[in-house]
Backbone as CSV, one residue per row, in Angstrom:
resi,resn,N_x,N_y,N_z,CA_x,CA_y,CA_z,C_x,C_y,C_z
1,UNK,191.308,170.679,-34.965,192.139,169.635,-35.565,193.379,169.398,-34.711
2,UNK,193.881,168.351,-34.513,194.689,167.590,-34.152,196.099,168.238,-34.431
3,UNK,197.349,169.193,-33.755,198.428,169.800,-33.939,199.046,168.097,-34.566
4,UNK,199.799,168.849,-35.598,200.798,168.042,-36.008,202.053,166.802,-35.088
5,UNK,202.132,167.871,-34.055,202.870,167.178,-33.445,202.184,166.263,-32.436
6,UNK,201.278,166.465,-31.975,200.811,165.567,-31.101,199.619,164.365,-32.222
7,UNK,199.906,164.368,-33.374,198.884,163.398,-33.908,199.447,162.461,-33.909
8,UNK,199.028,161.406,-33.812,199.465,159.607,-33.708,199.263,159.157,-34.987
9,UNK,200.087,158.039,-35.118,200.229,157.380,-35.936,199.118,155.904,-36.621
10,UNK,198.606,156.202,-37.278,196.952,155.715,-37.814,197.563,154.544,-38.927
11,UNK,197.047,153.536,-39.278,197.162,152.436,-39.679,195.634,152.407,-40.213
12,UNK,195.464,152.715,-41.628,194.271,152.463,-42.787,194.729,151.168,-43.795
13,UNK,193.712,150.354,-43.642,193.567,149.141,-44.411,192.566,149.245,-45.836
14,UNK,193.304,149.167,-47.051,192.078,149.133,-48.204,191.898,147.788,-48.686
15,UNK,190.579,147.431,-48.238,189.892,146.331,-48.963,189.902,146.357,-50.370
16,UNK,190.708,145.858,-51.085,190.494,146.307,-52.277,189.016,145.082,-52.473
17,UNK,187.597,145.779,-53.525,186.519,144.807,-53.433,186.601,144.302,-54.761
18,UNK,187.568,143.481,-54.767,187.371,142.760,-56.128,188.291,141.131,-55.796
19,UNK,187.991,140.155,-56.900,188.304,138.822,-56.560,187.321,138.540,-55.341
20,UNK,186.749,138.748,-54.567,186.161,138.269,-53.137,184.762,138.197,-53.738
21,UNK,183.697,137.679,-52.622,182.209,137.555,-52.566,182.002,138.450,-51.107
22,UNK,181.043,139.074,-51.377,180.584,140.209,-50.349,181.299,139.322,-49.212
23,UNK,180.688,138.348,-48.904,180.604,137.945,-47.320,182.196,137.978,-46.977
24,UNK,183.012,137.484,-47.907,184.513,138.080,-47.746,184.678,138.814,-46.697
25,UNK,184.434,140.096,-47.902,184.697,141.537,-47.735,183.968,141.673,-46.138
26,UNK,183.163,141.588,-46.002,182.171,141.711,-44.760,183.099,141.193,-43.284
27,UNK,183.464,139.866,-43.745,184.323,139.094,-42.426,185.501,139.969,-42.287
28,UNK,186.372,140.003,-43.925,187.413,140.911,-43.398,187.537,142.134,-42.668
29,UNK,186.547,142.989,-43.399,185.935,144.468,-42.508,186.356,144.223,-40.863
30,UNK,185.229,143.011,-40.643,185.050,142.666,-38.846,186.618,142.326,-38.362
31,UNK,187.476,141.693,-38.855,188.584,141.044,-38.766,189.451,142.106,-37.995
32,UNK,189.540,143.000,-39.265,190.505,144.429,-39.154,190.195,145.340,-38.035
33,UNK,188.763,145.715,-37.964,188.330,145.820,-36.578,189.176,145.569,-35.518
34,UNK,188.357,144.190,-35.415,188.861,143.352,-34.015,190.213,143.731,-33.928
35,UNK,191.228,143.951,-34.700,192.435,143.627,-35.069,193.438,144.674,-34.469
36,UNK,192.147,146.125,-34.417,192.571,147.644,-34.013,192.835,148.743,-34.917
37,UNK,193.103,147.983,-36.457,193.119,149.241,-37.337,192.702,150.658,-37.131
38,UNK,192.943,151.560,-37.578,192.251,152.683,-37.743,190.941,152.946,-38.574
39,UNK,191.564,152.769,-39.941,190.604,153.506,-40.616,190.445,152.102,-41.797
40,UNK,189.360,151.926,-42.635,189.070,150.968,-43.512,188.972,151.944,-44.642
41,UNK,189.075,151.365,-45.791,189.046,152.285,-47.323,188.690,150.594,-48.145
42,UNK,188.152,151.482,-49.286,187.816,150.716,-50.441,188.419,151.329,-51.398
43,UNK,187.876,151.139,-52.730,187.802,152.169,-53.776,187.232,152.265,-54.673
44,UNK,187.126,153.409,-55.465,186.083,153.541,-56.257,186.154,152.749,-57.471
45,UNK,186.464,151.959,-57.770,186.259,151.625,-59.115,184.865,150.840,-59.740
46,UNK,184.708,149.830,-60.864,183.249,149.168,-61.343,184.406,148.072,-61.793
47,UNK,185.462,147.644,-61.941,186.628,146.689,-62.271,187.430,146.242,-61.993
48,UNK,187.682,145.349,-61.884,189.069,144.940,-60.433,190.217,145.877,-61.137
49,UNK,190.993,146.209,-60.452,192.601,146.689,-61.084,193.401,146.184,-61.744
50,UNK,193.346,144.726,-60.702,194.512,143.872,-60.941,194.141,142.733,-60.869
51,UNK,194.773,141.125,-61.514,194.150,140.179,-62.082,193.229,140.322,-62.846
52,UNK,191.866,139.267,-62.822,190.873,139.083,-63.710,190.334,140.502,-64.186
53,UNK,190.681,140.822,-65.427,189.777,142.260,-65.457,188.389,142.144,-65.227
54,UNK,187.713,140.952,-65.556,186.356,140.886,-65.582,186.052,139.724,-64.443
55,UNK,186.819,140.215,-63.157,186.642,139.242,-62.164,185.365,139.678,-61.343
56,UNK,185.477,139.378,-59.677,184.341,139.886,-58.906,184.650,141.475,-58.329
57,UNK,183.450,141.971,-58.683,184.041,143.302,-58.126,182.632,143.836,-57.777
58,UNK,182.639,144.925,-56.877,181.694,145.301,-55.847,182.090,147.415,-55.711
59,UNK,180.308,147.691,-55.639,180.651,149.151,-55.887,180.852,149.637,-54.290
60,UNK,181.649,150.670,-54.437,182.119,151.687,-53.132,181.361,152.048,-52.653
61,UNK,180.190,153.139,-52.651,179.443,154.092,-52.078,178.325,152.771,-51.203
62,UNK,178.101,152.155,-51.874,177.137,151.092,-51.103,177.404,150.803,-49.798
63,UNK,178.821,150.254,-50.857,179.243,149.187,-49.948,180.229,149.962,-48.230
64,UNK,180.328,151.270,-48.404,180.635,151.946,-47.334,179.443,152.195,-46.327
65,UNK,178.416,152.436,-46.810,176.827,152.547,-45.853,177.076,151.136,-45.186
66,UNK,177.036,149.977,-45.931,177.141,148.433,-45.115,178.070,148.877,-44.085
67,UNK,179.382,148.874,-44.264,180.205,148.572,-43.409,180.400,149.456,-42.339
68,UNK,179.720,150.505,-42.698,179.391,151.850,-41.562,178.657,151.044,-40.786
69,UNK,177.083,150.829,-41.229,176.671,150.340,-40.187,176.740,148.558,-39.177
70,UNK,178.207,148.030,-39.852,178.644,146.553,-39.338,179.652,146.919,-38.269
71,UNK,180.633,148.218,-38.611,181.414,148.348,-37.533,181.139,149.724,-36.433
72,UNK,182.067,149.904,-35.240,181.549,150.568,-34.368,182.574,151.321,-33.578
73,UNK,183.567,151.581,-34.608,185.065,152.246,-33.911,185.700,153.152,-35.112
74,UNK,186.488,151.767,-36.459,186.969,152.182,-37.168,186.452,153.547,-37.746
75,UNK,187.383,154.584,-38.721,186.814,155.436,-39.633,187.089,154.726,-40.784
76,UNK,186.177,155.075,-41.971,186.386,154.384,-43.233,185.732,155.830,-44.195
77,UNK,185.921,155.184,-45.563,185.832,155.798,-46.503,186.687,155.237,-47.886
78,UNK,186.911,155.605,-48.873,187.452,155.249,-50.015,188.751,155.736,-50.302
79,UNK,189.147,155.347,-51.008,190.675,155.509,-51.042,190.951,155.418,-53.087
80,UNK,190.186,156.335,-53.395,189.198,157.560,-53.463,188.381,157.246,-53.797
81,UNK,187.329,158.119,-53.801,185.965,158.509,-54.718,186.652,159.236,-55.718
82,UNK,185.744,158.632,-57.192,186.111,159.443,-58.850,184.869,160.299,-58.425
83,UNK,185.152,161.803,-58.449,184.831,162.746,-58.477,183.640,162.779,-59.607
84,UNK,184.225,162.243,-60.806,183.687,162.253,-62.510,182.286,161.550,-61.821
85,UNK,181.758,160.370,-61.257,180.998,159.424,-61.229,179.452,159.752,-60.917
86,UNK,179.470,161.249,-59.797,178.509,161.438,-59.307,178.220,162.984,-59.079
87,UNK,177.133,163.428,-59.509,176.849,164.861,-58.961,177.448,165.577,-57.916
88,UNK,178.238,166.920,-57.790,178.962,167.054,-56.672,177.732,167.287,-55.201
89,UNK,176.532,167.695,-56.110,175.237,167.508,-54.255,175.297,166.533,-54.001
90,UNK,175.017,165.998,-55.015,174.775,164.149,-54.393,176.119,163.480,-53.814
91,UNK,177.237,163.727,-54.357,178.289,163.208,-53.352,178.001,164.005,-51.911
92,UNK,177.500,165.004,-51.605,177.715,165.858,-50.516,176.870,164.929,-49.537
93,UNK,175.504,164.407,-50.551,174.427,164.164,-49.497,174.764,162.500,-48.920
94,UNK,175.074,161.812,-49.909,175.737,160.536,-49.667,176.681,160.621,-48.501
95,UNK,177.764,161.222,-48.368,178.854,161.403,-47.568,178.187,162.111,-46.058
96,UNK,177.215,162.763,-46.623,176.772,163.093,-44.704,175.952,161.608,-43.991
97,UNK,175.090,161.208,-44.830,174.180,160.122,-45.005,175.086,159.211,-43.813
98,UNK,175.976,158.819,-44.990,177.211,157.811,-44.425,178.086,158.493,-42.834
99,UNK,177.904,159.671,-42.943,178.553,160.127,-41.634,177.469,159.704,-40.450
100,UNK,176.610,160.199,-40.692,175.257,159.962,-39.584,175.376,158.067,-39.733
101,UNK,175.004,157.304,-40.463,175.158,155.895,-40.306,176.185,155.587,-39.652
102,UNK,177.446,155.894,-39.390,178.645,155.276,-38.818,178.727,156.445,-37.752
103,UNK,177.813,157.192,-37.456,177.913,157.689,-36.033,179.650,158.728,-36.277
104,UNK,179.514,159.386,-37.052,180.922,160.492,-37.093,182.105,159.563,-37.358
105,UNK,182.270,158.676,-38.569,183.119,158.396,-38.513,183.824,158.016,-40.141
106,UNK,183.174,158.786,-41.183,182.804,158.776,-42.680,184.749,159.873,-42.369
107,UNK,184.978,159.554,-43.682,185.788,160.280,-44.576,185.691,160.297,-45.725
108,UNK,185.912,161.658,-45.950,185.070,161.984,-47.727,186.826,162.208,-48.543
109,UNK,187.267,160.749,-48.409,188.485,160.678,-50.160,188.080,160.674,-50.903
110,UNK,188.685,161.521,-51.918,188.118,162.220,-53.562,189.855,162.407,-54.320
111,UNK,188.840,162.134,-55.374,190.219,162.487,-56.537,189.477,162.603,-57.991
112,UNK,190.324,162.826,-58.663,189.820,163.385,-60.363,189.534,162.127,-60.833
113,UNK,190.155,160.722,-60.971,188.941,159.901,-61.466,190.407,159.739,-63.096
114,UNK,190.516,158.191,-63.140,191.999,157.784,-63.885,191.581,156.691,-64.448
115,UNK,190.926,156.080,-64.094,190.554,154.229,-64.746,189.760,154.879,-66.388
116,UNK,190.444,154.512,-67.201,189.471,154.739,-68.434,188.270,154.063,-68.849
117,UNK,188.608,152.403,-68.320,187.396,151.468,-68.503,186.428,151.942,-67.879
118,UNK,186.387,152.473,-66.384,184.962,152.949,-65.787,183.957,153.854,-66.510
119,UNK,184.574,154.768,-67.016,184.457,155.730,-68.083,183.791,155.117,-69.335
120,UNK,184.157,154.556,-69.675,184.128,154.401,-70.837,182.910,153.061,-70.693
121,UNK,182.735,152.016,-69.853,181.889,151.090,-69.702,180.620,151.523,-69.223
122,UNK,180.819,153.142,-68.346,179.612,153.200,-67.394,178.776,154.642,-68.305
123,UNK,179.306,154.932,-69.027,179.072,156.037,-69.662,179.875,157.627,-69.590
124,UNK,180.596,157.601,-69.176,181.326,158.926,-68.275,182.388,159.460,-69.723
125,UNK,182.440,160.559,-69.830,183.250,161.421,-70.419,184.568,161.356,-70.091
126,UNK,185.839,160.987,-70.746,186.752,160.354,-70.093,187.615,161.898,-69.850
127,UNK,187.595,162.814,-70.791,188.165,163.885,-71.109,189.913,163.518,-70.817
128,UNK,190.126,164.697,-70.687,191.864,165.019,-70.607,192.102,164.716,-68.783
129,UNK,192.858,164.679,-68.034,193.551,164.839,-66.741,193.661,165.901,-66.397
130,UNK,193.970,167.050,-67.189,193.362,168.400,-66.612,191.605,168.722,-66.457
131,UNK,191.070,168.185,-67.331,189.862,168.478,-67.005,189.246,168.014,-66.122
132,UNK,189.735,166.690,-65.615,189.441,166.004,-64.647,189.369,166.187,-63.237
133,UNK,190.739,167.239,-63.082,191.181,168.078,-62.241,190.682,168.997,-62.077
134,UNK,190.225,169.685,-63.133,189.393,171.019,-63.043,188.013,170.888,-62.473
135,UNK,187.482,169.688,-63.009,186.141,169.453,-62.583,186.073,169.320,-60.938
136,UNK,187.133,168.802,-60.422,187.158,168.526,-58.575,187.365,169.540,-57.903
137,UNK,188.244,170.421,-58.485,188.285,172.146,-57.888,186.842,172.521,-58.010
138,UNK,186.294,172.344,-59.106,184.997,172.888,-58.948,183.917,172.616,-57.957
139,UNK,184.470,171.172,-57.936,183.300,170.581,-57.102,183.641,170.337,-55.910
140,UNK,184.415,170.303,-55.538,184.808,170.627,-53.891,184.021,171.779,-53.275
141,UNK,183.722,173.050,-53.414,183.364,174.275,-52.941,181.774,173.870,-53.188
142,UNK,180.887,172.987,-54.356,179.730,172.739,-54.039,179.267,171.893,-52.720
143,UNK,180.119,171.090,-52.832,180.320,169.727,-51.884,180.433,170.000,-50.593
144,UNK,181.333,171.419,-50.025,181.194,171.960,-49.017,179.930,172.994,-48.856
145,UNK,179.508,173.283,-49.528,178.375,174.698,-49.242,177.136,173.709,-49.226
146,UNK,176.992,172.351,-49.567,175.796,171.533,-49.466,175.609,171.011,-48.403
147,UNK,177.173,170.570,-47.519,177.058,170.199,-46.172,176.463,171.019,-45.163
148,UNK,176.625,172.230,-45.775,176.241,173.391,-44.788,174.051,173.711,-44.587
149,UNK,173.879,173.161,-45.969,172.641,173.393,-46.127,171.941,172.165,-45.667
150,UNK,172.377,171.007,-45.319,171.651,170.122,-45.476,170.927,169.691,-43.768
151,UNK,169.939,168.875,-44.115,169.241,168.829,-42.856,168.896,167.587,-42.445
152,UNK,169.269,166.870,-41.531,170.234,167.289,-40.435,171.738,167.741,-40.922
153,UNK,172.736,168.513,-40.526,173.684,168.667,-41.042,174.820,167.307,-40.903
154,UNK,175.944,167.372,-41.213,177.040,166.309,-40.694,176.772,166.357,-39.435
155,UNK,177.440,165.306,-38.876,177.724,164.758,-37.654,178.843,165.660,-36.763
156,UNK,179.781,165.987,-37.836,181.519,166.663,-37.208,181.756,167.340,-38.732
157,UNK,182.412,168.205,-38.919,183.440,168.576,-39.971,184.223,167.326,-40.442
158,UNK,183.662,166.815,-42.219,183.689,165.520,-42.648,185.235,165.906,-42.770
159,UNK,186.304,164.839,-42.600,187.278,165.291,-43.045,187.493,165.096,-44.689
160,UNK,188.294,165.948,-45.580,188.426,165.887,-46.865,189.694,165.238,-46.694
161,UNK,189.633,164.076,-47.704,191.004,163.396,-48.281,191.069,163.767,-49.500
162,UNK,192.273,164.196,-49.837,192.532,164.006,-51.166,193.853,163.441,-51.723
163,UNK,193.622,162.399,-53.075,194.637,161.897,-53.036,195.776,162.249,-54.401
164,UNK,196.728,162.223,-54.657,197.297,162.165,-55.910,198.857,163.469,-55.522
165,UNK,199.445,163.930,-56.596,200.549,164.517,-56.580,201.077,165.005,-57.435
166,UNK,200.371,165.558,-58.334,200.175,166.714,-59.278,200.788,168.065,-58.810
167,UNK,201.777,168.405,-58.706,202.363,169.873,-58.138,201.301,171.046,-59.030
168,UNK,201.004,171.319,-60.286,200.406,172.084,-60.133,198.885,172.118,-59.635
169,UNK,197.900,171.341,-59.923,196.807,171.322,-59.692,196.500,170.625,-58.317
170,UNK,196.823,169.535,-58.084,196.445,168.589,-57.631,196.827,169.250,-55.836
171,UNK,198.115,169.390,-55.631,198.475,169.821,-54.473,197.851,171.233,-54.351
172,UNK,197.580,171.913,-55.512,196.851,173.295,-54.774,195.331,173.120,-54.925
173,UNK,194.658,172.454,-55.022,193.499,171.807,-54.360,193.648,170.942,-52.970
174,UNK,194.829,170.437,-52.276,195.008,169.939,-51.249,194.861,171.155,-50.323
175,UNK,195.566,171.780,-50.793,196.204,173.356,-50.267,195.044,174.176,-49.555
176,UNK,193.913,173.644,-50.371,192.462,174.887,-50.533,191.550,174.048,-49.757
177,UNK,191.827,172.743,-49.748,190.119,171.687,-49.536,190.837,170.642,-48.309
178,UNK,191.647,170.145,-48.926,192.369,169.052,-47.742,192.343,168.970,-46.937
179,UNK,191.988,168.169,-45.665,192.534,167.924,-44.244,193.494,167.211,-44.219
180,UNK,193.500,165.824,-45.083,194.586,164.484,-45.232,194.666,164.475,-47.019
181,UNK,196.191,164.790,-46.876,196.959,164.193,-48.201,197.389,163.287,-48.025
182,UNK,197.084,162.176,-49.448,197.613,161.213,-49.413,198.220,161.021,-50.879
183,UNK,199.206,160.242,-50.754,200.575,159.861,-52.162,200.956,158.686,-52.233
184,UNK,201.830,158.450,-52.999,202.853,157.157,-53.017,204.050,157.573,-52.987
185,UNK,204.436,158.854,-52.385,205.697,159.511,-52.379,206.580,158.419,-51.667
186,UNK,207.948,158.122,-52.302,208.882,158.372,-51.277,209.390,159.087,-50.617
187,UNK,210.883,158.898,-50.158,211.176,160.017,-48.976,211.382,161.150,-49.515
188,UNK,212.157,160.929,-50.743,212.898,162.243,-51.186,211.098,162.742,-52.341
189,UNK,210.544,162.422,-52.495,209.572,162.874,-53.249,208.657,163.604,-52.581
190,UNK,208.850,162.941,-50.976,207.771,163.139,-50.261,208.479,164.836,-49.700
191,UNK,209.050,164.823,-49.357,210.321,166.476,-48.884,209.920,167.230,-49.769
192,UNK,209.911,167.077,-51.316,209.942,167.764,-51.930,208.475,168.410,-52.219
193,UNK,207.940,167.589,-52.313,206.261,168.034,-52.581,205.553,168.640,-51.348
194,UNK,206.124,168.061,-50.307,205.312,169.157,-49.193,205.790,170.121,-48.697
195,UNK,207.385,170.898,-49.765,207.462,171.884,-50.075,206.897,172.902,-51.070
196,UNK,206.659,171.854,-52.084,205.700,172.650,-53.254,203.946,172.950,-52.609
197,UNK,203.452,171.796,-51.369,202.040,172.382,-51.051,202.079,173.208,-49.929
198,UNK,203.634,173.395,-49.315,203.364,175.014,-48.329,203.383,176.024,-49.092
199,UNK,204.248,175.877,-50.510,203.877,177.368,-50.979,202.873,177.461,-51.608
200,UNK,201.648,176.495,-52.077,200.234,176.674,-52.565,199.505,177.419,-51.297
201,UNK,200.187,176.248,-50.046,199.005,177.441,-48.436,199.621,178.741,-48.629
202,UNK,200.542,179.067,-48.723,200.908,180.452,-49.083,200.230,181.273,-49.457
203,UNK,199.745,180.919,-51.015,199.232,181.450,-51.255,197.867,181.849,-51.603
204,UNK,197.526,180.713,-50.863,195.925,180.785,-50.548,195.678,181.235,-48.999
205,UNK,196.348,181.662,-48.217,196.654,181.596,-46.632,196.097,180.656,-45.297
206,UNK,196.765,179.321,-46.266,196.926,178.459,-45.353,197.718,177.580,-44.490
207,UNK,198.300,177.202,-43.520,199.129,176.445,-42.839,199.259,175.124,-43.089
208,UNK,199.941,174.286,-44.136,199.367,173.592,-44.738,200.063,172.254,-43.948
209,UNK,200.767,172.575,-42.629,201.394,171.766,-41.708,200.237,170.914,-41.181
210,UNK,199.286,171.985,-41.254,197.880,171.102,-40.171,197.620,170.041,-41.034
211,UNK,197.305,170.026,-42.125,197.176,168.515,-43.091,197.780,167.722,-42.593
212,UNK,196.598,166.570,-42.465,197.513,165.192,-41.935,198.129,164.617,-43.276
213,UNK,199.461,163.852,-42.860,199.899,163.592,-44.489,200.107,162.064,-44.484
214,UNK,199.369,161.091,-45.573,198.763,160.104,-45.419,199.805,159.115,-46.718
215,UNK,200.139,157.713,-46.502,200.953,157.201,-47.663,200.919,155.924,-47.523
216,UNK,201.097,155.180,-48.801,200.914,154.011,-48.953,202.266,153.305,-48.256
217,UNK,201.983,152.476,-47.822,203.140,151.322,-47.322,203.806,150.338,-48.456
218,UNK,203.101,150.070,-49.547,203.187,148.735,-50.690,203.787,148.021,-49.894
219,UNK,205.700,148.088,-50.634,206.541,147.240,-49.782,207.386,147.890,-49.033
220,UNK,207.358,148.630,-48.379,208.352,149.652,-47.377,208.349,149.050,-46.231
221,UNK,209.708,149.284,-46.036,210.094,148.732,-44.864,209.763,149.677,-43.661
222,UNK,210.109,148.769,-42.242,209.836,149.993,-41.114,210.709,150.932,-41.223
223,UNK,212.166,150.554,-41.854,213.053,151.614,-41.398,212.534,152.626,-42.718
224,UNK,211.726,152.710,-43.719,212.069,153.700,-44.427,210.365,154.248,-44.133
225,UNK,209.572,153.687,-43.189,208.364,153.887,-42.882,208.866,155.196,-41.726
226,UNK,209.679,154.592,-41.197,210.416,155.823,-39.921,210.885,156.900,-40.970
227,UNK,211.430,156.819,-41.832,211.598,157.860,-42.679,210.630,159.056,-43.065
228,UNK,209.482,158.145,-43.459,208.096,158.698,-44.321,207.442,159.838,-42.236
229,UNK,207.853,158.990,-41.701,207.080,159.645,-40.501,208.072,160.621,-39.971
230,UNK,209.093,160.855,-40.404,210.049,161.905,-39.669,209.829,163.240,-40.029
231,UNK,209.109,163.123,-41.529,208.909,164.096,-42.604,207.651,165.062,-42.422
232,UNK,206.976,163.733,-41.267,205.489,164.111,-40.510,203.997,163.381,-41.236
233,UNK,204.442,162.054,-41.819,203.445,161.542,-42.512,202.939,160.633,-41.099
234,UNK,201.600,160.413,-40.766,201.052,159.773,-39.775,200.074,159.080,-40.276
235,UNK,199.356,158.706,-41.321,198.843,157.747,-41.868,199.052,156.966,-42.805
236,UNK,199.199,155.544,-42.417,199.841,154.756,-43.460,199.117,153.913,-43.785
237,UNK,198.354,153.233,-44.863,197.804,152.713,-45.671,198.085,151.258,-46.072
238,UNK,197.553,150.236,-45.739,198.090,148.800,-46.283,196.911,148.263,-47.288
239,UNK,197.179,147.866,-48.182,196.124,147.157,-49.406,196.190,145.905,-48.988
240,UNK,195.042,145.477,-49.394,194.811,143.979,-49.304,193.993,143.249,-50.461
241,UNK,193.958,142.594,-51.129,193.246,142.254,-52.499,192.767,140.821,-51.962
242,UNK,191.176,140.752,-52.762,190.858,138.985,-52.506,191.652,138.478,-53.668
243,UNK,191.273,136.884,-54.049,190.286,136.156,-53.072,190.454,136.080,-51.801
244,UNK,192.018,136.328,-51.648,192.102,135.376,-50.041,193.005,136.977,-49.550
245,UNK,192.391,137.757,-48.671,192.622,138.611,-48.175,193.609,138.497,-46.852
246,UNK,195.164,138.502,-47.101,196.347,138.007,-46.482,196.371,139.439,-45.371
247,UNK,196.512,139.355,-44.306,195.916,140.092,-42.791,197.392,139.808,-42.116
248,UNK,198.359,139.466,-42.478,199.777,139.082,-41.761,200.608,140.554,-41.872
249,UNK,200.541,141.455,-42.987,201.197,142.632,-43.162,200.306,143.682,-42.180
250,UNK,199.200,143.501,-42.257,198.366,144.588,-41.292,199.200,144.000,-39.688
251,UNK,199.121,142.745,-39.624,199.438,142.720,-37.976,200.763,143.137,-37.800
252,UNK,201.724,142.791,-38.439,203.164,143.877,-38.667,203.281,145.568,-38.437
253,UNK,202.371,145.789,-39.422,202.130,147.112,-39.399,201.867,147.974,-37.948
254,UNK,200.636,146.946,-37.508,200.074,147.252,-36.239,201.070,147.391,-35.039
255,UNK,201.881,146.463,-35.470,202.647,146.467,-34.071,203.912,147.735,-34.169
256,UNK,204.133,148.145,-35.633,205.177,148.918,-35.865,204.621,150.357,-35.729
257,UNK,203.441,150.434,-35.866,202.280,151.650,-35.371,202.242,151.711,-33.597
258,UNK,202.367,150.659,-33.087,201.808,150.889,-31.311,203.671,150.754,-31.263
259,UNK,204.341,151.104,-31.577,205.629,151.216,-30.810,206.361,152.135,-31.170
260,UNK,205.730,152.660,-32.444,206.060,154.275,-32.962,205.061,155.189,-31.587
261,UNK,203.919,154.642,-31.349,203.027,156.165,-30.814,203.361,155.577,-29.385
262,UNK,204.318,154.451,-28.937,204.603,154.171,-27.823,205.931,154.916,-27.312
263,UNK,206.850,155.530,-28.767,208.191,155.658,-28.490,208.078,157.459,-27.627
């Protein structure tokens, strides 16, 4: 893995797949590409988030095999997978699947799983937020011991994302499984919590510096983006929602990314 200090600064775009028609989603994918992004994300949901609740919306796991095999650089993956949705083998076998289709370039983001409608529309047990949590500790350690069995194996050591900021649970599952944490921390939130997940590596005996540490942009500016990266966060995240998937903040971004890993 990549020392902290010498890792560059990565620019991930989430398609969010809702309001759009596939072919959208498809052009934009190619767009972002061309464009230089890093990494592409979706997410897991069966419902848009925001606007039409019962607008156009399009499932994740699919729709990551497509775009694996449309592009030929980016890394992608979800921004997360609900843990709750799918068998933890079968997430294992999906996620290598998808690694071998995009030629080593899959990331396996996971989280406990928060939308109640999915739950509740698709059949899923909505339970408590601890249990939710509990269930991904669990299933992380299947999820890894399946990669190991499976044939052909992964491509590379899939990286694990995980997302959220739960000091007790949540960060000591980062602590144990993580390669890339990701939050909506600010600055001062962000200091503070990746003090609370060195003392989880503590005490699981891990270095929990090597985690790449990953964060949303929403509306942050560069100067408080220089902030988020002083702290040692190197992946930053821009959303994009249809119908009309606005690509003017990614090219901003981009350029504030090639003059950070230029400085």
């Amino acid at each position: 893995m990549t020392s902290p200090q010498n890792r560059a600064v990565r620019i991930g775009v989430q398609i969010a797949p809702q309001h759009a028609q596939y072919s959208q989603i498809r052009e934009t994918a190619a767009a972002l590409e061309e464009l230089g992004v890093d990494v592409l994300f979706n997410w897991d949901h069966f419902f848009p988030l925001s606007g039409e609740p019962d607008g156009l919306h399009f499932e994740s796991w699919t729709m990551l095999a497509a775009l694996a095999e449309q592009t030929s650089r980016v890394e992608l993956g979800a921004l997360v997978n609900c843990n709750s949705y799918r068998n933890a083998n079968l997430q294992a076998d999906m996620a290598r699947t998808i690694d071998h289709i995009s030629g080593g370039r899959f990331i396996f983001g996971t989280g406990s799983g928060w939308f109640e409608r999915d739950y509740d529309e698709y059949g899923y047990e909505f339970g408590t937020a601890g249990q939710r949590l509990d269930a991904l500790a669990a299933n992380l350690p299947i999820i890894e011991a399946r990669w190991a069995k499976l044939n052909p194996p992964p491509t590379r050591h899939i990286p694990v994302l995980i997302g959220g900021g739960g000091e007790k649970k949540t960060l000591k599952i980062v602590a144990q499984h993580a390669d890339i944490w990701h939050s909506f921390s600010d600055v001062a939130t962000l200091e503070h919590k990746l003090g609370v997940l060195a003392k989880h590596g503590d005490a699981v005996g891990r270095d929990t510096s090597q985690i790449e540490i990953s964060t949303e942009l929403k509306t942050r500016t560069p100067e408080q983006a220089d902030e988020l990266h002083a702290l040692g966060a190197t992946l930053f995240t821009v959303g994009i929602t249809g119908p009309d998937y606005d690509l003017a903040p990614v090219r901003d971004w981009l350029a504030w990314r090639d003059a950070v890993n230029a400085a």
